[in-house]
LODO-192772 format. One record per residue (C-alpha): residue in one letter; x, y negated, z. Coordinates in steps of 0.001 Angstrom, whole numbers, plus 500000, padded with zeros to 6 digits. Example, Ala and Ser with C-alpha at 12.3 -4.5 7.8 and 13.67 -1.06 7.14 Angstrom:
BEGIN
A512300504500507800
S513670501060507140
! end
This chain:
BEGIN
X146146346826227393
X143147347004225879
X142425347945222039
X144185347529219588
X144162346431215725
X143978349686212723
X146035349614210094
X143709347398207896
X143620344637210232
X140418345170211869
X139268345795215454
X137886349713216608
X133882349779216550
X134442350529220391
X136427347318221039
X134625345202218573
X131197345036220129
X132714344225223658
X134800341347222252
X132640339707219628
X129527339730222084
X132284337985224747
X133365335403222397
X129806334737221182
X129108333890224884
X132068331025224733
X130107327926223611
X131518325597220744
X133837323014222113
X135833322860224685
X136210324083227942
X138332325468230989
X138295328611232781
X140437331357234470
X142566333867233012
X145384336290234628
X144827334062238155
X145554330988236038
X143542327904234744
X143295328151230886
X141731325014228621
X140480326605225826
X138775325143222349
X136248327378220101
X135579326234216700
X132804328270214293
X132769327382210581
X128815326212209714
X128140329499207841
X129211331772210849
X131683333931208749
X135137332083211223
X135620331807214608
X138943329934216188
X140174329819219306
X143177328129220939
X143366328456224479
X146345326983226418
X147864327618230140
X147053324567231989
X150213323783233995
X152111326332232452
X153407327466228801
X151622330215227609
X148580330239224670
X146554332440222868
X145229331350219496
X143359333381216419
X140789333461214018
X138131336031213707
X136741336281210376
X133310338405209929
X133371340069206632
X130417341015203912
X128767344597205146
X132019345871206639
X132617344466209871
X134800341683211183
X138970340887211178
X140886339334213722
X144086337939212890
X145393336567216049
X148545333757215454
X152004335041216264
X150918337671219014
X149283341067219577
X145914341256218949
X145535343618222290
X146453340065224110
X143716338026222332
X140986340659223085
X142516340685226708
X141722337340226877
X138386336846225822
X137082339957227623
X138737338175230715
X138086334819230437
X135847333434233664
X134514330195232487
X134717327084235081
X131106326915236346
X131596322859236274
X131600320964233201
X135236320200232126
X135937316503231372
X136379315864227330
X140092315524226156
X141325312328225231
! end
């Protein structure tokens, strides 16, 4: 797997870069994609002044999610606290994540 989280809750420099450049690239909103072989629907949320980013992502047709927050911090980096899993699955994720080139159809 890849990276995973030091003792004070934030991500190596190494890892960092990759994944916050990856989930800057996921637009606000929601959309679907493919993870693991598998169709994913998957909602980003950034707070107005940039310092949170949420995502919930859910298997579509199947059970599985992946859902944290990433919270960029005053001149020492960012945190990820990723909800109820290991944050070596969440950067999995958005590293991996192929976006559906087609628009996906807004949710009821």
């Amino acid at each position: 797997m890849l990276g995973t989280m030091t003792a004070d809750g934030k991500i190596p420099p190494p890892v960092s870069a990759r994944f916050e450049d990856a989930l800057a690239k996921l637009p606000d909103g929601y959309l679907e994609g493919y993870f693991g072989g598998r169709r994913w629907g998957v909602t980003v949320k950034r707070s107005e002044d940039g310092k949170r980013t949420w995502l919930y992502g859910e298997e579509l047709g199947g059970t599985d999610i992946v859902s944290f927050n990433l919270y960029r911090l005053a001149g020492s980096g960012s945190m990820l606290k990723p909800c109820e899993m290991p944050s070596a699955k969440v950067i999995e994720f958005v590293l991996s994540l192929e976006p559906s080139v087609e628009k996906a159809a807004p949710r009821p």
